[in-house]
VEXVEXPA-894856 format. One record per residue (C-alpha): residue number from 1; x, y, z. Coordinates in steps of 0.2 Angstrom, whole numbers, always signed. Layout:
<atom><k>NUM</k><u>X</u><v>Y</v><w>Z</w></atom>
...
END
This chain:
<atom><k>1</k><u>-156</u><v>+178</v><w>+592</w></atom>
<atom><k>2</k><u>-171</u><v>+171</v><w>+584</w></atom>
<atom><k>3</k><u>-176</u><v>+158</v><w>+597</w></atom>
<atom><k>4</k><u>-174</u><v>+170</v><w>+609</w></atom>
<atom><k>5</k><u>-186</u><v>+185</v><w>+597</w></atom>
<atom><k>6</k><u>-196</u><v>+169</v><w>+597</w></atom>
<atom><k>7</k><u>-198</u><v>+165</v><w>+616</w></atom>
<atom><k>8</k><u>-202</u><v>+184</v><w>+621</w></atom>
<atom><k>9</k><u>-214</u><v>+187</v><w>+609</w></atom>
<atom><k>10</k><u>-224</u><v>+170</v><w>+613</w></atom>
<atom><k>11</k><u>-223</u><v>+175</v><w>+630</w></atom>
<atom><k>12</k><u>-229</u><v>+192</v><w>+626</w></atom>
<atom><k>13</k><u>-243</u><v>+188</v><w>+617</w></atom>
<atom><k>14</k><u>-248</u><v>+174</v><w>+632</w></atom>
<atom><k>15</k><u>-248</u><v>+189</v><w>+643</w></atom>
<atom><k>16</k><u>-259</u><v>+198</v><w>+632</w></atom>
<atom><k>17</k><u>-271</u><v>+183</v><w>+629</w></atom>
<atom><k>18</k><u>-272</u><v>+181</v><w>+648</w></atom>
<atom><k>19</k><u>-274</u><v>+200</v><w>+651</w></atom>
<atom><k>20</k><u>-289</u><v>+199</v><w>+639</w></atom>
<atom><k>21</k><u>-297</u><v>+187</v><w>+647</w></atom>
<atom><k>22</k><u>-296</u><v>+196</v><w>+662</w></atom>
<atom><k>23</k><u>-302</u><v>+211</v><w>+654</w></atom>
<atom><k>24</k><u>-317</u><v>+203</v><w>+649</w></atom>
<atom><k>25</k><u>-319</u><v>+196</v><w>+664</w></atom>
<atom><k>26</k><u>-319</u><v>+211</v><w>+674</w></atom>
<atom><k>27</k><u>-331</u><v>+220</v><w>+662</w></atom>
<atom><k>28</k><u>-342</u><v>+205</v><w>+663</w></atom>
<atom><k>29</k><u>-343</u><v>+209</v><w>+682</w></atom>
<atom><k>30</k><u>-344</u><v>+227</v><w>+680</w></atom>
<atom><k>31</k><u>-359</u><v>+227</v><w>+670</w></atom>
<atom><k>32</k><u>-366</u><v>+215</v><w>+685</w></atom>
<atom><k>33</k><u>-362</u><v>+227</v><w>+697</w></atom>
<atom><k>34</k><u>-368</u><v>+239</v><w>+689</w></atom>
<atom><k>35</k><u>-358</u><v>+250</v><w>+678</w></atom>
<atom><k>36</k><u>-358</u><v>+269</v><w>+682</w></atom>
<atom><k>37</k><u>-359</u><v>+264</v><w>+699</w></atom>
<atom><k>38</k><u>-345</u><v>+258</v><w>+703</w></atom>
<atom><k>39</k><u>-335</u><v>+276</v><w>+700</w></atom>
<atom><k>40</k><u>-347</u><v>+282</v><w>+712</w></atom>
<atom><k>41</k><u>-337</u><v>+270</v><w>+725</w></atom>
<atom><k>42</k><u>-324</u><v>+278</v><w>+721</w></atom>
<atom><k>43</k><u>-327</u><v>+294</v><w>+725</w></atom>
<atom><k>44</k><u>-316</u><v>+296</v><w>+741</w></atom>
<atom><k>45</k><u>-302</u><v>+287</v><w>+734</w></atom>
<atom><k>46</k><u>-286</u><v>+297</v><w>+741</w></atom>
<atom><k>47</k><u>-270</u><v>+296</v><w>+726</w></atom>
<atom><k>48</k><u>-258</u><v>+296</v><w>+740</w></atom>
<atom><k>49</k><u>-266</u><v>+278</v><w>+742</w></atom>
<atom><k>50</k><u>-259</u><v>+273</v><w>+729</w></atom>
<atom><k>51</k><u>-242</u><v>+275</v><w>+739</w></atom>
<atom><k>52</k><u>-246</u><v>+265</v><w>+754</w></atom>
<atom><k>53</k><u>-254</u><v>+248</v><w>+744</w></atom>
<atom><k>54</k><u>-241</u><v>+248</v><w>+732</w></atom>
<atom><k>55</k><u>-229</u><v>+249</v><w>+748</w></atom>
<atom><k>56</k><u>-236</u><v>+236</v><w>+754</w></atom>
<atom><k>57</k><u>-234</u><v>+225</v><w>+740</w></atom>
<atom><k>58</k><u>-216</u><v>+227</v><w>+739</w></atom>
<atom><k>59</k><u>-215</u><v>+224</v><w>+756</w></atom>
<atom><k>60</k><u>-220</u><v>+206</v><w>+749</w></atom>
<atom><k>61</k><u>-209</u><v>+205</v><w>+735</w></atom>
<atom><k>62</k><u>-194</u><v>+213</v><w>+746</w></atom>
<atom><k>63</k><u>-196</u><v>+198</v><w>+762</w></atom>
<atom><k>64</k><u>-199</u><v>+183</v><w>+746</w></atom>
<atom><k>65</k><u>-184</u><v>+189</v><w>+738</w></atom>
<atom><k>66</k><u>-174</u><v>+188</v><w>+756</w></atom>
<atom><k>67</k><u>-180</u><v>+170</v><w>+756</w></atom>
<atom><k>68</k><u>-175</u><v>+167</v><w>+739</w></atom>
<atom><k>69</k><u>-158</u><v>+173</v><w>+742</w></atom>
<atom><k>70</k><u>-158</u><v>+165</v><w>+759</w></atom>
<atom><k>71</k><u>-161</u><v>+147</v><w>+750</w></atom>
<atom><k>72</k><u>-148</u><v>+151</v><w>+738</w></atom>
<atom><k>73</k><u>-134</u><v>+154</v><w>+753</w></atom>
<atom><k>74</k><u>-141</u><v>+136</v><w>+760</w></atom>
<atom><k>75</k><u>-137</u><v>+127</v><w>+740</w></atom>
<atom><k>76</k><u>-120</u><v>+135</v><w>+740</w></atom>
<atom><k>77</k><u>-124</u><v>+148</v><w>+726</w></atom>
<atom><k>78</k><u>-116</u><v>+164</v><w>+723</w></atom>
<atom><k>79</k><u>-124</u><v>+177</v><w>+713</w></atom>
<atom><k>80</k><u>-122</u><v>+195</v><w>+716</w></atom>
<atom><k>81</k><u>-136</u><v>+203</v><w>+721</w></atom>
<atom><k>82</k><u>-141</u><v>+214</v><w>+707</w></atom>
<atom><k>83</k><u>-139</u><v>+199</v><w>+697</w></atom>
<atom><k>84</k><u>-150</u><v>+187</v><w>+708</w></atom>
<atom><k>85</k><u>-164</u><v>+202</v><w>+711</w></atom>
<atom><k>86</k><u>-167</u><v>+204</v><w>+690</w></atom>
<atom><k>87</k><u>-169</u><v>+181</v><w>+690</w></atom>
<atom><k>88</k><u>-181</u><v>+185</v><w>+705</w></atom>
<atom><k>89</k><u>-190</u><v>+199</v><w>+696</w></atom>
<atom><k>90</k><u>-191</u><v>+190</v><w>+680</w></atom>
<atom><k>91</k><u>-200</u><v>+176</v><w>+684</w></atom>
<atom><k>92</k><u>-214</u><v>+185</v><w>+690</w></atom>
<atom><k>93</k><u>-218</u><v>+186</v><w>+672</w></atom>
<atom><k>94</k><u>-224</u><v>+169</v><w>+674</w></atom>
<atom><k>95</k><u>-237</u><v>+173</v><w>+687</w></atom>
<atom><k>96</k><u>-252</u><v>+167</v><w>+674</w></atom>
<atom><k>97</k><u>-245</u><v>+150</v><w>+675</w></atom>
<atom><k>98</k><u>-256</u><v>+138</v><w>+687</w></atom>
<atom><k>99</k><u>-247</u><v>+137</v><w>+706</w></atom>
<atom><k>100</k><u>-233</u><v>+148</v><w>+696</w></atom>
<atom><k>101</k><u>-225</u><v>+134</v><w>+690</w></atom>
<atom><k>102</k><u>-218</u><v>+147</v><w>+678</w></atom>
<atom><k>103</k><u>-205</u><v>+152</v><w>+691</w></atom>
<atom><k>104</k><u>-196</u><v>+137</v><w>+686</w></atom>
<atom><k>105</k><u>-188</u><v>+151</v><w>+675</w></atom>
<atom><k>106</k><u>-176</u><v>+156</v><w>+688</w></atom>
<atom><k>107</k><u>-170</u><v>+137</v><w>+686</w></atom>
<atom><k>108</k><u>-165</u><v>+139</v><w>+669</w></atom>
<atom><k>109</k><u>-160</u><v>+159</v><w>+671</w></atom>
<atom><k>110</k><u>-146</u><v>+152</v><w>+687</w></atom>
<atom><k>111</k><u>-139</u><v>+140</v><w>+672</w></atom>
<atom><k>112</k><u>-136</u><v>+153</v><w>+662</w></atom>
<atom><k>113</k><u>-127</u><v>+165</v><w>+673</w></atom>
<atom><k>114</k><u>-117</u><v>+152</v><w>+684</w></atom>
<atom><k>115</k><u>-116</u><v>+133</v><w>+674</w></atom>
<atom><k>116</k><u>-127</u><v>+126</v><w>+689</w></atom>
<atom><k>117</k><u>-140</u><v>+112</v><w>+683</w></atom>
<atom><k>118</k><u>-157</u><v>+116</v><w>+687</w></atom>
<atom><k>119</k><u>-158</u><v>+101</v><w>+698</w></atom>
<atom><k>120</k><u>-150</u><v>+110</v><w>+712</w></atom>
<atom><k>121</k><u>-160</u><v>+126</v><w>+710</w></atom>
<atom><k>122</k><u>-178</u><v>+119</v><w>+707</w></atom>
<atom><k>123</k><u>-180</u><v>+114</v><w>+724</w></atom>
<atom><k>124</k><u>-177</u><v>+131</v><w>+730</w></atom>
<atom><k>125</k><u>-192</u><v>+136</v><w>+717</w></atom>
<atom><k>126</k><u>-201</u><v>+121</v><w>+725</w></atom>
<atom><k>127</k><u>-198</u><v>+125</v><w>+744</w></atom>
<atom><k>128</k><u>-204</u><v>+146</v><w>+739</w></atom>
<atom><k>129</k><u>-218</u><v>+137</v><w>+734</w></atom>
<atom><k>130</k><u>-221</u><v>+126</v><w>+750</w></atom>
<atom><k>131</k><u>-218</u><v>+140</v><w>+762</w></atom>
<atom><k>132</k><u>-227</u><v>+155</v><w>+753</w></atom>
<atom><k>133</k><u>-244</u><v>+142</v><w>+751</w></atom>
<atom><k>134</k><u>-240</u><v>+136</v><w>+772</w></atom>
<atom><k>135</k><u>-240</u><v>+156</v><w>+776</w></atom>
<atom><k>136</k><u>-257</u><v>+159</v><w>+767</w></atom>
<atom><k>137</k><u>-265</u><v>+144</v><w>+776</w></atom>
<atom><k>138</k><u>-259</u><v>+153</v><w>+794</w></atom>
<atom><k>139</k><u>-266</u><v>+168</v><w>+788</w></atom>
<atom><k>140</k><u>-281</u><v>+161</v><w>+783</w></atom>
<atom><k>141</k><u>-282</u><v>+147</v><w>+799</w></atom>
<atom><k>142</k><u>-281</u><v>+164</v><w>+809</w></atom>
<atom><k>143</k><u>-296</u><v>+171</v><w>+801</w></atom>
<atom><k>144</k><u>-305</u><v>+153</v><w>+803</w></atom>
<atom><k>145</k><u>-301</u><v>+154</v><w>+822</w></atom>
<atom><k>146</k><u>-309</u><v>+169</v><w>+825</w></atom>
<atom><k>147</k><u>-320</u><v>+174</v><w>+811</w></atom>
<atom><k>148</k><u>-339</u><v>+169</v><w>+809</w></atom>
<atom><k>149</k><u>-337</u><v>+162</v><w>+792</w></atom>
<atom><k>150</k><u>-350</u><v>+158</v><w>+780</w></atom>
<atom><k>151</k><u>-352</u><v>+138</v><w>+773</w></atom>
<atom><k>152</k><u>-352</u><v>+141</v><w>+758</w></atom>
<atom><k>153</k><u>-348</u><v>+156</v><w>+745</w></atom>
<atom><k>154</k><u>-359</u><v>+156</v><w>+727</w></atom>
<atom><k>155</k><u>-362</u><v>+138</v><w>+732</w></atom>
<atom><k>156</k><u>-342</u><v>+134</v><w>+734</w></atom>
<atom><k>157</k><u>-340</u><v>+125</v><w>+753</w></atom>
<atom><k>158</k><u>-327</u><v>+137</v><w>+759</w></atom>
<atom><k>159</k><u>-322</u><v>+121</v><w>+772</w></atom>
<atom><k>160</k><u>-317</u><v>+112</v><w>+757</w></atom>
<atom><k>161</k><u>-307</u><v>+124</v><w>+749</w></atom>
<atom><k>162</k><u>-295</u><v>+124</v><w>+764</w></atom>
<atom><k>163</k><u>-293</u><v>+107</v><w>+767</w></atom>
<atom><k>164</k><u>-286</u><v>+102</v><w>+747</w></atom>
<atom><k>165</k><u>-277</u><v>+119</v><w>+748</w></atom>
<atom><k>166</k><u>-268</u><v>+111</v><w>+767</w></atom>
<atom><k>167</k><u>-268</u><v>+94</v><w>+761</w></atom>
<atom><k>168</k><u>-255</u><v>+99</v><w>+742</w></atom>
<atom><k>169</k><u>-240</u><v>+105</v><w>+753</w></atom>
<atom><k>170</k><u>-241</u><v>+92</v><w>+769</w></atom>
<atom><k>171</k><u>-243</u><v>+78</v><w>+758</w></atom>
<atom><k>172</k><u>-229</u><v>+83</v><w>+747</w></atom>
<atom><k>173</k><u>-218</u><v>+89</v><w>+765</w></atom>
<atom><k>174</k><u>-225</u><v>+72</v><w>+772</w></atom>
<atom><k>175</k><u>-217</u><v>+62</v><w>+755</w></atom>
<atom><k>176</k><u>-201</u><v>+74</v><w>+754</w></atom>
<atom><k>177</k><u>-197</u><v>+71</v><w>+773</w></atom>
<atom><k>178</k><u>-199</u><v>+53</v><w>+773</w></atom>
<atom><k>179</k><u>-183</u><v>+48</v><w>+765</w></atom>
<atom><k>180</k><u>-188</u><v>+31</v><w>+760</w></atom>
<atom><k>181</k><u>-205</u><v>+35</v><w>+753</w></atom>
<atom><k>182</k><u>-195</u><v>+50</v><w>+741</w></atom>
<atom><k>183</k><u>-183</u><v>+37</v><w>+738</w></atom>
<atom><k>184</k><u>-195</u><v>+23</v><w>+734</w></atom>
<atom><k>185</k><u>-207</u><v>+34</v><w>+723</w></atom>
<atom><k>186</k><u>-190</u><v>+40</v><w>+711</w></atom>
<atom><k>187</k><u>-188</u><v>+22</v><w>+710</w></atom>
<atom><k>188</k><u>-204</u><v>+17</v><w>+705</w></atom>
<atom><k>189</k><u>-204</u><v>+31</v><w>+693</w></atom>
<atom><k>190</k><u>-188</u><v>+23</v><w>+685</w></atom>
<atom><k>191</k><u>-202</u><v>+12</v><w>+676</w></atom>
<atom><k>192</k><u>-210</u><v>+25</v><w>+664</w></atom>
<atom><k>193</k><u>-202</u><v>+26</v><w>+648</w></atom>
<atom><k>194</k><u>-203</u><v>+46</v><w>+649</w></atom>
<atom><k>195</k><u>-198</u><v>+49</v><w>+665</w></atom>
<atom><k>196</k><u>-186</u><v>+34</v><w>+668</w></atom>
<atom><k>197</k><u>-172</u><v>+40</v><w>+659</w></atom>
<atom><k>198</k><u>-172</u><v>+54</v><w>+669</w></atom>
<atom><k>199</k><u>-177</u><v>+47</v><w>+686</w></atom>
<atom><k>200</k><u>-158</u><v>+50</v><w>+691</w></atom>
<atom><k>201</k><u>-162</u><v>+68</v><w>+690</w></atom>
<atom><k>202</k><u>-174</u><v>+68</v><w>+702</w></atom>
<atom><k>203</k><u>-164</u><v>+58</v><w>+716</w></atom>
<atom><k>204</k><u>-152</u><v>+74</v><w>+713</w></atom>
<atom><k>205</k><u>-165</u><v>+87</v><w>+716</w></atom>
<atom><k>206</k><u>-173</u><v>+76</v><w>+729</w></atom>
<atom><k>207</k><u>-153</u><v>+75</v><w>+739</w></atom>
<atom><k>208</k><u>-152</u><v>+94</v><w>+734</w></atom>
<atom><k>209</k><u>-172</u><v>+97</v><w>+744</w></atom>
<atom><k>210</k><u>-168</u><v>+88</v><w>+759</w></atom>
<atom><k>211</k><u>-158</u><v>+103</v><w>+769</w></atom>
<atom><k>212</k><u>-168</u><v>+117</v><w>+762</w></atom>
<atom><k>213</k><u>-185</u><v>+108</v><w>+774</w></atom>
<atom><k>214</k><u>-176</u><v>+104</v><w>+788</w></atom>
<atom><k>215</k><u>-190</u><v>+109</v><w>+803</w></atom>
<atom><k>216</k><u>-180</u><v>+123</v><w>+809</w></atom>
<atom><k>217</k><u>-177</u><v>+130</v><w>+793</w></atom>
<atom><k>218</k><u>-198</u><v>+126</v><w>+787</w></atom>
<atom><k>219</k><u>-202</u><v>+137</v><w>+803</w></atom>
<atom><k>220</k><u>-194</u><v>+151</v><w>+798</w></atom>
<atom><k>221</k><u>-197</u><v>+151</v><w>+782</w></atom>
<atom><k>222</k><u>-214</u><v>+148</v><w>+784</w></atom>
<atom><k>223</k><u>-214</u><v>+165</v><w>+797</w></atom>
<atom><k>224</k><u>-205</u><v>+175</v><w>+783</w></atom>
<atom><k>225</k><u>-218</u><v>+169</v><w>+772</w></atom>
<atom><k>226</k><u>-234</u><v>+174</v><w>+783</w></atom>
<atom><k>227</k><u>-226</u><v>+193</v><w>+785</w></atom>
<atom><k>228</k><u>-222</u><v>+193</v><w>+766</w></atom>
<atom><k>229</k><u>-239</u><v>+187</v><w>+762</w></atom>
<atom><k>230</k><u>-247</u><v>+199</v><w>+776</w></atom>
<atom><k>231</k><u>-240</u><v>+213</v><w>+766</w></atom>
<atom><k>232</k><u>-253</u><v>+212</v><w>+750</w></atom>
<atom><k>233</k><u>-266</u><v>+207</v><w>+767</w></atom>
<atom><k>234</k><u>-262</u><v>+225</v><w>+771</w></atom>
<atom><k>235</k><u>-262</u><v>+231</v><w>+754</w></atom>
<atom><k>236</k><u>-280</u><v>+223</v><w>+751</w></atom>
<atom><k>237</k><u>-287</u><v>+232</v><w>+768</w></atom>
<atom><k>238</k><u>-279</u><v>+248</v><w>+763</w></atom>
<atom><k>239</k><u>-290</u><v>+247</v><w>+746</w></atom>
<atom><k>240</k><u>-305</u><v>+245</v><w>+756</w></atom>
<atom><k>241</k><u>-300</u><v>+262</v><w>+765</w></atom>
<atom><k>242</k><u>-306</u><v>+270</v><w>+750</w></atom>
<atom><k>243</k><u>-320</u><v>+263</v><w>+747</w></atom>
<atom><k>244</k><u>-337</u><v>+268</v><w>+759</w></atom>
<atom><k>245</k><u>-339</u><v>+252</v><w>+766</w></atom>
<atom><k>246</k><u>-328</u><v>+244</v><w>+779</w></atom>
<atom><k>247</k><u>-317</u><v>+229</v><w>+780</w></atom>
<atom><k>248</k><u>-308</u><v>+224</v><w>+795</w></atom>
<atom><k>249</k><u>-292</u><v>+218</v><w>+796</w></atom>
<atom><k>250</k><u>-292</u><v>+202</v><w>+801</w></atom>
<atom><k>251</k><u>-306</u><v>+200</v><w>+788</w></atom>
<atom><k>252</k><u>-297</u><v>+209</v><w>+774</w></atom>
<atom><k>253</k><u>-283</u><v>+195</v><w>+777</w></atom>
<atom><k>254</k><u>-292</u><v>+179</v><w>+781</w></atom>
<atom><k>255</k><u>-302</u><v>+187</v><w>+763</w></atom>
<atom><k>256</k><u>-286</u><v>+186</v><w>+752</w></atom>
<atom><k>257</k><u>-276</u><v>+174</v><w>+760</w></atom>
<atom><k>258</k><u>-291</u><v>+161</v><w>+755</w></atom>
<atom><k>259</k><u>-295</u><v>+167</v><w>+739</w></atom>
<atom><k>260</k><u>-276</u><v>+168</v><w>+735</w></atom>
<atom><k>261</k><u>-275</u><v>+149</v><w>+740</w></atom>
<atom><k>262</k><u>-294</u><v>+145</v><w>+730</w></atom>
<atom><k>263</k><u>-283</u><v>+152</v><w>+712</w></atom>
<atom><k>264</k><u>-267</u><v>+143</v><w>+716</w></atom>
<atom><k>265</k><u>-274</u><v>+129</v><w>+701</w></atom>
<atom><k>266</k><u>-276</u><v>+142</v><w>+688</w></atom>
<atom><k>267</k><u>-268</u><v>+154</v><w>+679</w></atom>
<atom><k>268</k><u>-264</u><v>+168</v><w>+689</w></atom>
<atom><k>269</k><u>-278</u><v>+163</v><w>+700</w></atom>
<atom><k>270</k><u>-289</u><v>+171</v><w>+687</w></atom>
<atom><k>271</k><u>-306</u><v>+165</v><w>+690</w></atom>
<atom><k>272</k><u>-307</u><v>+157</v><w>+707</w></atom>
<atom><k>273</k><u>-297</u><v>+171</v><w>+715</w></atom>
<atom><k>274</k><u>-306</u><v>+185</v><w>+709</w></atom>
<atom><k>275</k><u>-323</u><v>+175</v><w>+712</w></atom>
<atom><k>276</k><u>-319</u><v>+174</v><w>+730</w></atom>
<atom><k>277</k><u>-312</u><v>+192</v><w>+733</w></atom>
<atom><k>278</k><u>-329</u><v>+197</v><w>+726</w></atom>
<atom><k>279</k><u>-340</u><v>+184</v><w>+737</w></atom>
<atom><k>280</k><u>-332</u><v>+184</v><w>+753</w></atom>
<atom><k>281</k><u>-334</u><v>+201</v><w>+758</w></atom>
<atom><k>282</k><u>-351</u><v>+202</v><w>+753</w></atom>
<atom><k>283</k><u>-357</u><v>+188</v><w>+767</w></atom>
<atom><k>284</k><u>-342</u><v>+192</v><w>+780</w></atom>
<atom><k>285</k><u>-346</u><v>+210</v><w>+784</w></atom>
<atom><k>286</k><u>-360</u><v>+219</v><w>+784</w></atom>
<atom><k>287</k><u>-367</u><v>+231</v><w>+772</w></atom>
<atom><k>288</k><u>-355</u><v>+228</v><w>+759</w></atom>
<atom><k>289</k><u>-361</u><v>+233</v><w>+742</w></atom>
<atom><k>290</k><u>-359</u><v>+222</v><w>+725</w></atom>
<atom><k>291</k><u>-351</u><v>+238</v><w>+719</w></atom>
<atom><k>292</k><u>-337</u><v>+239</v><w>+733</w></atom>
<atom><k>293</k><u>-332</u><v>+223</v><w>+733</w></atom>
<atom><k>294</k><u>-328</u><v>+223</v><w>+714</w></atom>
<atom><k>295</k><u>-320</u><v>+236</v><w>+714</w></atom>
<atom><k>296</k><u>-309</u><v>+230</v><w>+729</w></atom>
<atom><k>297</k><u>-306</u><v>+216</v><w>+718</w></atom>
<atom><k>298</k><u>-301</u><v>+226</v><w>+703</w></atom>
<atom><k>299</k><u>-288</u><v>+236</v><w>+713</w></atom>
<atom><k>300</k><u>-279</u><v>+223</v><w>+721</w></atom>
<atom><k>301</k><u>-276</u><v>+211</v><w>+709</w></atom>
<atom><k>302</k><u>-270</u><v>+228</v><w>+697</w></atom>
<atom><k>303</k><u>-260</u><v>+231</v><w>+711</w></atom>
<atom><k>304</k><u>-253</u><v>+213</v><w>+714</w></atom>
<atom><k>305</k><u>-254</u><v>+202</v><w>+697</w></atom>
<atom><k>306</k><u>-253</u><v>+214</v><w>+685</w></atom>
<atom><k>307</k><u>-241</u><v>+223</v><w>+693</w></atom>
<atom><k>308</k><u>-229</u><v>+206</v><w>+696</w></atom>
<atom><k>309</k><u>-233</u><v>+201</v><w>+677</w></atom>
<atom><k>310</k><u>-226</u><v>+218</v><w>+669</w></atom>
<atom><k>311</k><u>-213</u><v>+221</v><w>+680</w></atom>
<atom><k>312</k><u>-207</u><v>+203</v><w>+678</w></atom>
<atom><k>313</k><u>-209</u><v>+204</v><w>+658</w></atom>
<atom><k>314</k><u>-197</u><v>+222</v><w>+660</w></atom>
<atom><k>315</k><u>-185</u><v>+210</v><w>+671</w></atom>
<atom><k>316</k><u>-182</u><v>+197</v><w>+660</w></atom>
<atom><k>317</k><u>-180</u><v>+209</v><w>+644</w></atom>
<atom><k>318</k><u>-170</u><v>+217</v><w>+651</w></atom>
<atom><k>319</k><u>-160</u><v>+199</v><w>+659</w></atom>
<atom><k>320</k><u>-161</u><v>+194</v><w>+639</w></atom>
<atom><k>321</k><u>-153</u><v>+210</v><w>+632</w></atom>
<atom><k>322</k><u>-137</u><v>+212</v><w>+644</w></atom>
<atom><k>323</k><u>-133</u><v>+195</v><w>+646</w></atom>
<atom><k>324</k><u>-136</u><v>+191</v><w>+629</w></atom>
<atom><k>325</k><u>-149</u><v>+176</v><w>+635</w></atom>
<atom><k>326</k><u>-148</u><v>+160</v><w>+624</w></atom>
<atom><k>327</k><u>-166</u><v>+154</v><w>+629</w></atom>
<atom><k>328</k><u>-168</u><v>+139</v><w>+618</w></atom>
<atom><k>329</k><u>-171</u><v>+129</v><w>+635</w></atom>
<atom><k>330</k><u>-183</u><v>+138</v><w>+640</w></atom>
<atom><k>331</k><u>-197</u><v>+133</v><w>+626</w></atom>
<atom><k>332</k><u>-197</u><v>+116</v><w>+637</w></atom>
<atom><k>333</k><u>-203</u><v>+129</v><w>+652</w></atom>
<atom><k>334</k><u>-215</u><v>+138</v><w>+644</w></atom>
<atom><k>335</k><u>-225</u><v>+125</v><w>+637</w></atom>
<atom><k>336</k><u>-225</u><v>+117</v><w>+656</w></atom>
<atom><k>337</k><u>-234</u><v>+133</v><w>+659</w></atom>
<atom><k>338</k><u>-246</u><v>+132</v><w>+646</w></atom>
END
């Protein structure tokens, strides 16, 4: 009991630390954009809003969960579904955890509730990953196809960004899909004295990846991804409803889906994310205000990270209590995150 008092309250207090950095943060931005001004945004904003974007959102979390359970079928693992939907929820409390490595948790949460070694699960965790970052670069390659976009953004090359956030998952398909070069590269990580010992793990997990990115099984994943991912898109264009400037569609997606991919390295994307949700609309459309656009930024990313982060700590409380979670294993986890 106390390892596990220990676990939640850390990751408690993480959340907290993180939530005040972005507090600050947003503060720090508000007072740039100039304070009062920014209710005056607001003035139009509709409560039944709230409904539609946070519809949208779920949308997201309802087609990821699909896919979650969809690769669980593929690995031969039964869960029921309530069970499987509160190991899905709870690892959106590690969403402040850079590229959300964090979700490793529903590794170790599938342990505790079936016996089955993580090495069989953490690829699913890792093909999520692969797919939802291949489904924000379609979203965003549409916008670059047939959007004028800017060069640069506060001195950033917007070019650049795309290409290291393409390059991560087709050079890790490109190694995973190339049997002898996966196979080669376990071995040669056979020589580390940390990693060696354990080397035999990752030829397991690499055996247990291989039908989960087959091509047919990557495209559709990959499509799932794209409609899951459109639906916090649409949740970021129906923020901008409320506002008194206008954001198109295709601009309001092309806007997230890169600023989603620019905040993959940090926590929660805090930082870069937030940087370019604010930026981008300023030089894509026309009239947009300072004011607007941070406040766009405030309201989506309350309605997307925030949201995930509480309603994944409420998940795995509640995970904890009923099954009576012995979480010494997940210390190794956590301090991945950090």
């Amino acid at each position: 009991m106390k390892t596990r008092e220990g676990f939640l309250s850390r990751l408690r207090r993480r959340v907290l630390y993180f939530l005040g950095l972005a507090v600050l943060f947003y503060l720090i931005l508000a007072l740039w954009a100039g304070g009062p001004k920014l209710l005056h945004t607001l003035r139009d904003f509709r409560p039944i809003l709230i409904v539609y974007i946070f519809g949208a959102v779920l949308l997201n979390y309802g087609l990821r969960f699909l896919k979650w359970s969809y690769y669980l079928r593929v690995q031969k693992i039964s869960l029921p579904t309530s069970e499987s939907l509160v190991i899905f929820v709870s690892a959106f409390s590690m969403a402040v955890t850079p590229g959300k490595v964090g979700e490793l948790l529903k590794a170790e949460l599938v342990k505790e509730r079936t016996g089955i070694p993580r090495r069989r699960t953490v690829p699913i965790v890792l093909a999520e990953r692969i797919t939802d970052l291949l489904g924000l670069l379609v979203l965003a390659g549409v916008g670059v196809l047939t959007l004028p976009l800017p060069a640069r953004v506060q001195g950033v090359p917007t070019g650049l960004v795309l290409c290291i956030a393409a390059a991560v998952p087709f050079a890790l398909l490109g190694v995973l899909m190339t049997a002898p070069l996966a196979r080669a590269l376990v071995h040669f990580l056979e020589r580390f004295p940390v990693i060696g010992p354990h080397a035999h793990k990752l030829e397991d997990s690499y055996e247990a990846m291989r039908p989960l990115i087959t091509p047919m099984r990557l495209f559709y994943m990959t499509a799932l991804s794209v409609c899951s991912w459109g639906g916090e898109c649409l949740a970021y264009f129906l923020v901008w409803t409320a506002l008194p400037e206008v954001l198109g569609p295709w601009q309001a997606a092309f806007i997230y889906a890169f600023s989603t991919l620019a905040g993959v390295v940090t926590p929660g994307g805090l930082g870069p994310t937030d940087r370019f949700l604010v930026g981008l609309p300023m030089v894509m459309a026309q009239g947009v205000s300072k004011q607007a656009a941070v406040s766009a930024m405030g309201l989506i990313r309350a309605a997307t990270l925030w949201f995930a982060v509480i309603l994944g700590l409420g998940a795995l409380m509640f995970f904890a209590r009923r099954y009576k979670l012995d979480e010494g294993e997940l210390e190794a986890l956590q301090e991945a995150g950090e």
